[in-house]
C-alpha positions as CSV (number, residue, x, y, z in Angstrom):
1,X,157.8,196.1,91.4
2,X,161.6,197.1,91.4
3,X,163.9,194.8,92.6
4,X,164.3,196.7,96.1
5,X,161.2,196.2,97.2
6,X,160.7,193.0,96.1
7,X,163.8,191.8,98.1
8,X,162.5,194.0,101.1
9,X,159.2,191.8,101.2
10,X,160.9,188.9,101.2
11,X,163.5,189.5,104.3
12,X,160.2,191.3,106.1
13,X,158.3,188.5,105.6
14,X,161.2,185.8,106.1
15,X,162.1,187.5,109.4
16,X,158.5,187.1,110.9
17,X,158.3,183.5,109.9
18,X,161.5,182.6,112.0
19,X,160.4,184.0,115.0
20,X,157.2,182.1,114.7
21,X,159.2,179.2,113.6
22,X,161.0,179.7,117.6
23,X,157.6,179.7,118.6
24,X,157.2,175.9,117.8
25,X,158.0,172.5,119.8
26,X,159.5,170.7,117.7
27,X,158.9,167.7,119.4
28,X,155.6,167.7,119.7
29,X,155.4,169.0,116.1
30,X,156.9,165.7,114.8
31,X,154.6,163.7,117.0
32,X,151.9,165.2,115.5
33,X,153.0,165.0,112.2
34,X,153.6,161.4,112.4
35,X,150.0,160.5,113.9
36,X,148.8,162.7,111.2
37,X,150.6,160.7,108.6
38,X,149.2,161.0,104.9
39,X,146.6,163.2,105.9
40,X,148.7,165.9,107.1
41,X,149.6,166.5,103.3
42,X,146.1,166.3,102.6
43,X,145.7,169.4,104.5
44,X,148.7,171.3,102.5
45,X,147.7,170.1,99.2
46,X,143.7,171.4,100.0
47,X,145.3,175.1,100.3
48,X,146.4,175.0,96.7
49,X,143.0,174.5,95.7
50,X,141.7,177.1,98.4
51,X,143.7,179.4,96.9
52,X,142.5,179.3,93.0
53,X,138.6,180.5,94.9
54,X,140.6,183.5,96.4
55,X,142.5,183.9,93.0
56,X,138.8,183.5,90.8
57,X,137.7,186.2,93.0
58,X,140.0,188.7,92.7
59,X,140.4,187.7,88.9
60,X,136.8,188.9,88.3
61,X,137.0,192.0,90.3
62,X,139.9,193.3,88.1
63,X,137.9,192.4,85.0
64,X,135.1,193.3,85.8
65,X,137.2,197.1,86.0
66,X,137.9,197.3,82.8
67,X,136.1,200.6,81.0
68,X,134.3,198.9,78.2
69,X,135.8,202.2,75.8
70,X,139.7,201.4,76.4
71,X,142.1,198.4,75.1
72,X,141.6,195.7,77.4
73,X,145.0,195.9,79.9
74,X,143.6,193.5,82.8
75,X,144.1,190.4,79.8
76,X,147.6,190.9,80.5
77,X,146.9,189.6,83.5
78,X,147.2,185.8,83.5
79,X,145.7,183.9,86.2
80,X,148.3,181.6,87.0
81,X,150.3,185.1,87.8
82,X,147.5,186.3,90.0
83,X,147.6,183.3,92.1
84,X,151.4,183.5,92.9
85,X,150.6,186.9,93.7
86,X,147.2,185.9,96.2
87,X,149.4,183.3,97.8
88,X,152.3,185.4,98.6
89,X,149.8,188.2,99.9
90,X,148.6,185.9,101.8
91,X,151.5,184.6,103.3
92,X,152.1,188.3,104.3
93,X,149.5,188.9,105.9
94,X,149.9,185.8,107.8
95,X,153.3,186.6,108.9
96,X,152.6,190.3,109.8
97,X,151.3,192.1,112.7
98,X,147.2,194.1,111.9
99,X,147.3,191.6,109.2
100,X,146.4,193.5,106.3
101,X,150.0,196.1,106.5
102,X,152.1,193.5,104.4
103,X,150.1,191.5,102.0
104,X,147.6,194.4,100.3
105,X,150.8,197.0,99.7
106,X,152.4,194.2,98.0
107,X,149.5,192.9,95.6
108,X,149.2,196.8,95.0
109,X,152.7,197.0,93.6
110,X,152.8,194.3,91.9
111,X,149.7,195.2,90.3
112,X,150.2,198.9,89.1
113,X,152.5,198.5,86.3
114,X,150.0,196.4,84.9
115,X,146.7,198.1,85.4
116,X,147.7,201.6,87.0
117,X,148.1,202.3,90.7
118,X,144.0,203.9,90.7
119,X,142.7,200.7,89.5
120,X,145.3,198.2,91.3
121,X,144.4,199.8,94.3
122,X,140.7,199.7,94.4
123,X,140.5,196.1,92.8
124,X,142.5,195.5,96.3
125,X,140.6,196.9,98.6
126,X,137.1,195.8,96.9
127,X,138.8,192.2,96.7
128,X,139.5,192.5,100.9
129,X,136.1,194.0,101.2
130,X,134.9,191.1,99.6
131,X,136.8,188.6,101.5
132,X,136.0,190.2,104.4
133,X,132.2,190.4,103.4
134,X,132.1,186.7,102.9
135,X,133.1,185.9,106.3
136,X,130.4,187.9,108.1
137,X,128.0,186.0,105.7
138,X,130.0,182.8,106.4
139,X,129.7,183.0,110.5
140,X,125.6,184.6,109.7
141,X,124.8,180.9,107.8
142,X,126.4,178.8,110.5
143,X,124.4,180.0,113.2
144,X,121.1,178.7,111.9
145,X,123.4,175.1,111.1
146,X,124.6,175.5,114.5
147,X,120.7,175.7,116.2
148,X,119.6,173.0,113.7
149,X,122.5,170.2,114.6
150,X,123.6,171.6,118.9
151,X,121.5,171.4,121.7
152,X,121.3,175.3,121.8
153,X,121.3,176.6,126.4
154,X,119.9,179.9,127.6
155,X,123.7,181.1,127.7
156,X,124.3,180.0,123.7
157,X,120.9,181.5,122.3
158,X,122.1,184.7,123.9
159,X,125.2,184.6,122.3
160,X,124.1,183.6,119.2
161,X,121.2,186.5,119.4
162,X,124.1,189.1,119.5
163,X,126.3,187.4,116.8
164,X,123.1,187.8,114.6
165,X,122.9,191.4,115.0
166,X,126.7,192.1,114.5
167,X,127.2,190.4,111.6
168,X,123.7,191.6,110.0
169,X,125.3,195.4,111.1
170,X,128.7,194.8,109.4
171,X,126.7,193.2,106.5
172,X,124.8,196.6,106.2
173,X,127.7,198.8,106.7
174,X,129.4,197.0,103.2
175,X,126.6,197.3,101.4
176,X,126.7,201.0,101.9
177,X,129.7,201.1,101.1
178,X,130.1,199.3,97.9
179,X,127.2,201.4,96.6
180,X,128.9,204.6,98.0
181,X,132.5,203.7,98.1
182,X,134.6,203.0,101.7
183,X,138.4,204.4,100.9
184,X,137.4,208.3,101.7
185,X,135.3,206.8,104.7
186,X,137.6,205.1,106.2
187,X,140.2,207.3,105.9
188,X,138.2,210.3,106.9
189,X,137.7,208.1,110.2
190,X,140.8,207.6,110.9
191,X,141.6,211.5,111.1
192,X,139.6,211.5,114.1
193,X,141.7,208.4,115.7
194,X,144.9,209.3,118.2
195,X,148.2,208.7,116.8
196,X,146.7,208.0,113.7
197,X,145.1,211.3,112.4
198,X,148.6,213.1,112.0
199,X,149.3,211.2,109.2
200,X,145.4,210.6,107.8
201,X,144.8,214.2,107.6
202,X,147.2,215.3,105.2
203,X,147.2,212.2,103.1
204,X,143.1,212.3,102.5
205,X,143.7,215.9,101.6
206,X,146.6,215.3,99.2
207,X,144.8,212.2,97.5
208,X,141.3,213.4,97.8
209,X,140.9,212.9,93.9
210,X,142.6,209.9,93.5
211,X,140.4,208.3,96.7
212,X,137.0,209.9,94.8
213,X,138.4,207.8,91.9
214,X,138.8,204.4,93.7
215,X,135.8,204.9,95.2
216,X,134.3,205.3,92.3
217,X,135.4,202.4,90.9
218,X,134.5,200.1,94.0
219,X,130.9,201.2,93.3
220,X,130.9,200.7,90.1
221,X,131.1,196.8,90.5
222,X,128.0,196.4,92.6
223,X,126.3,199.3,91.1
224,X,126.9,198.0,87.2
225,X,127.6,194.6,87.3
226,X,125.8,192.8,90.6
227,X,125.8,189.6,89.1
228,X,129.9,189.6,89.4
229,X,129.8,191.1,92.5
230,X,127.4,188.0,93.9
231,X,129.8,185.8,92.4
232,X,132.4,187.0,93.7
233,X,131.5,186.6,97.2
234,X,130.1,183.1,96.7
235,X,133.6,182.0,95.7
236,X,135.2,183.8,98.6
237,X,132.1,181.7,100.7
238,X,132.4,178.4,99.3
239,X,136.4,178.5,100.2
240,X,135.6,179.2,103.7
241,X,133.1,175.8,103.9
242,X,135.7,174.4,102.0
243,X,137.7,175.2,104.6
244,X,136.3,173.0,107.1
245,X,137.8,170.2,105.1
246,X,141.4,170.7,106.4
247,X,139.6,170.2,109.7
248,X,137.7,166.9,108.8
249,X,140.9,165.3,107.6
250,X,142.6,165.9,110.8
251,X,139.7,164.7,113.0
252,X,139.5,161.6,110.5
253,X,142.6,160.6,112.3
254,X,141.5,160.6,116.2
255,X,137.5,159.4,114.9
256,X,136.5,158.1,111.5
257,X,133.0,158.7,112.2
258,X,133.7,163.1,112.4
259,X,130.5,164.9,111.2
260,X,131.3,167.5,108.5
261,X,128.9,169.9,109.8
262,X,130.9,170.1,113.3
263,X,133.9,171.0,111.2
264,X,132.5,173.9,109.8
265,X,131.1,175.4,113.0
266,X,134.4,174.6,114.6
267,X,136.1,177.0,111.6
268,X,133.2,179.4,111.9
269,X,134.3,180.0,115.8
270,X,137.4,179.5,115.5
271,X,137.9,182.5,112.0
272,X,135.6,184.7,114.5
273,X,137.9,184.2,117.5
274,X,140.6,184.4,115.5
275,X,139.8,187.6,113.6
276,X,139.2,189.7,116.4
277,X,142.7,188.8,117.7
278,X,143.9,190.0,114.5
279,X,146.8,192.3,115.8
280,X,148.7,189.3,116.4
281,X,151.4,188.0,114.2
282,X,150.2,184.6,112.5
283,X,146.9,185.1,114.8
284,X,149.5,183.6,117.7
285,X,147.7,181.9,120.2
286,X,144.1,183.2,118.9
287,X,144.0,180.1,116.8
288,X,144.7,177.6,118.9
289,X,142.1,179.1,121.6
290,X,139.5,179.1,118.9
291,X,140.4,176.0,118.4
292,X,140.4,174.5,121.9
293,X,137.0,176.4,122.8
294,X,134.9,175.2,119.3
295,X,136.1,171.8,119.5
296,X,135.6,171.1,123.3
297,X,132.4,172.8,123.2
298,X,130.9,170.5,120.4
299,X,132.3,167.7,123.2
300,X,135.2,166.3,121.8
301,X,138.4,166.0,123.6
302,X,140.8,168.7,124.0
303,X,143.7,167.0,123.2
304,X,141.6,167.0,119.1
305,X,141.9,170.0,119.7
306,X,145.4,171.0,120.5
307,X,146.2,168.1,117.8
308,X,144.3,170.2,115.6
309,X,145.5,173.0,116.4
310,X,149.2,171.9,115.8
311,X,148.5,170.9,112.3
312,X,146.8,173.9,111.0
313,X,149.4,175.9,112.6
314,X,152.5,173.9,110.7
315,X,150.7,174.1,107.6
316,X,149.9,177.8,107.7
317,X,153.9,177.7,108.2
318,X,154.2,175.8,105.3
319,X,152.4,177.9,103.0
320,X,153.7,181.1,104.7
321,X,157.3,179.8,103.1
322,X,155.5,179.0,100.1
323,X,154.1,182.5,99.5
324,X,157.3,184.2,100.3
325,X,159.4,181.9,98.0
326,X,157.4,182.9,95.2
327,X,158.0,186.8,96.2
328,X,161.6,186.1,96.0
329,X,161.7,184.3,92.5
330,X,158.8,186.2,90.9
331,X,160.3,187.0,87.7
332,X,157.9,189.6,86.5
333,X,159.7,192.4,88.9
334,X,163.2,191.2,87.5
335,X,161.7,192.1,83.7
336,X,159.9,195.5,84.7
337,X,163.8,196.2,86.3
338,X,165.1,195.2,82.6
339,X,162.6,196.8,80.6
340,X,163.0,200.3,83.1
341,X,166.9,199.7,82.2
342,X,166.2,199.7,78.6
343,X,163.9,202.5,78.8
344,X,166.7,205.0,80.9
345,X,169.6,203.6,78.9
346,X,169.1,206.7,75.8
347,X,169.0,209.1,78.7
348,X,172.2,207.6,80.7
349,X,174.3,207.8,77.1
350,X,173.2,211.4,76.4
351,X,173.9,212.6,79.6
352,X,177.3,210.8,79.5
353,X,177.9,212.3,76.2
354,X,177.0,215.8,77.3
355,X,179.7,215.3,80.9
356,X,182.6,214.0,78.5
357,X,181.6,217.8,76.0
């Protein structure tokens, strides 16, 4: 990635986090943090780790690309790399508005001059299927926790009836299209969406080819190797009951005795509340009503929750700076710029030799 963008990332992303930054009392943030003590950096320190099962599982979708016939390129890919470049997607993400408009075109870029831009972008979108994938199985596996450890009313069976069927739905509707491919799909619905379809239209006929290709290629994972695909999604499943750690340590400071199992189902709600609020920058306010709603509904007090709340909320801060740190001192874009320098310097001194003839 040229130096340009990579600077344009960074202000983007920096300019989003200081208006949600504004967004903050800081007074009650330093309350919090000081009941929260030790086990405040708990929390920070669990989302390094979080962040290598996200990295393993995008590190095995980009292998798992590589045509057995042709020198292996993805080995130039080291994983330490790959996580700088998950956490800063990730920090994008966070910090941007539809979520997935800051931190995908970035792990694309960065990506291509690696891989190529055909393979960099379908190990992208099969990674967010992925990720996206494991959620809907993540929220499908708590429901049967949730009627084996709640008292389950008339009102909650119903709701939990309809969460079955929706995520069993989306669960279909990915399995059809990693078998068939999703990037002509999708794009071919959004042609037929207002506002939208001027610009779909001519870009699916322009890159029709290229979008057969990375479809192509998205298939090929769970078509050829199932075994990596599978694997692949239980990493991306085990971070999200992971996950419900950061949770448990919080609680562990308002009531020792906090039940693991209420954790996860209070993350489970709280992703699913969250998610479909996902226009919002940092999921603003969708959080913290997840929040508020899962934990007073398993009968704890709301002020857990709005303590919980708080935390999660710095610490996504946190490692929203974090991310868009390593954008800005990434040195790989500041050697692609020096090796493109090298590379056009022959050119630059023939065509000043042919001006000075």
């Amino acid at each position: 990635m040229s130096k340009k963008y990579q600077n344009g990332f960074f202000i983007f992303g920096l300019a989003l986090l200081a208006v949600m930054v504004t967004q903050l009392d800081f007074r009650e943030v330093w309350k919090g943090l000081t009941h929260a003590g030790y086990w405040f950096f708990a929390v920070v320190a669990l989302w390094a780790v979080l962040y290598i099962f996200n990295t393993a599982s995008w590190w095995l979708i980009i292998h798992s690309q590589e045509p057995a016939d042709t020198p292996s390129k993805s080995s130039r890919i080291s994983f330490g790399w790959l996580y700088k470049i998950t956490v800063s997607g990730f920090a994008l993400n966070y910090a941007t508005p539809g979520g997935l408009m800051g931190g995908e075109p970035y792990r694309i870029m960065m990506l291509s001059p690696k891989i190529g831009t055909e393979r960099a972008s379908s190990s992208v979108i099969l990674y967010v299927m992925t990720h996206i994938f494991s959620h809907f199985w993540f929220w499908l596996s708590s429901i049967p926790l949730y009627i084996l450890t709640q008292h389950v009313s008339t009102f909650m069976a119903i709701m939990l009836s309809v969460a079955t069927a929706v995520c069993l739905l989306a669960i279909w509707f990915f399995m059809v299209g990693y078998r068939k491919g999703l990037a002509v799909r999708t794009l071919s619905l959004l042609r037929h969406i207002p506002f939208v379809k001027r610009w779909a239209r001519p870009f699916v006929e322009k890159h029709r080819e290229k979008l057969d290709t990375i479809d192509r290629q998205i298939a090929a994972l769970h078509n050829q190797n199932p075994r990596t695909f599978w694997v692949a999604v239980a990493l991306e499943w085990t971070c999200r009951v992971c996950s419900a750690l950061e949770v448990f340590f919080v609680l562990m400071v308002l009531m020792p005795s906090v039940n693991y199992f209420d954790c996860i189902l209070i993350i489970s709600f709280t992703t699913l509340f969250a998610n479909m609020l996902f226009f919002m920058p940092l999921q603003l306010g969708g959080r913290e009503g997840g929040f508020l709603m899962s934990i007073t509904g398993l009968g704890l007090t709301t002020s857990a929750a709005v303590f919980v709340a708080l935390i999660v909320r710095v610490r996504e801060l946190i490692w929203t700076g974090i991310g868009l740190l390593l954008i800005k001192f990434d040195r790989t874009a500041n050697k692609t710029d020096s090796r493109l320098q090298e590379t056009n310097a022959p050119e630059k001194l023939t065509d000043q030799a042919g001006k000075k003839q």
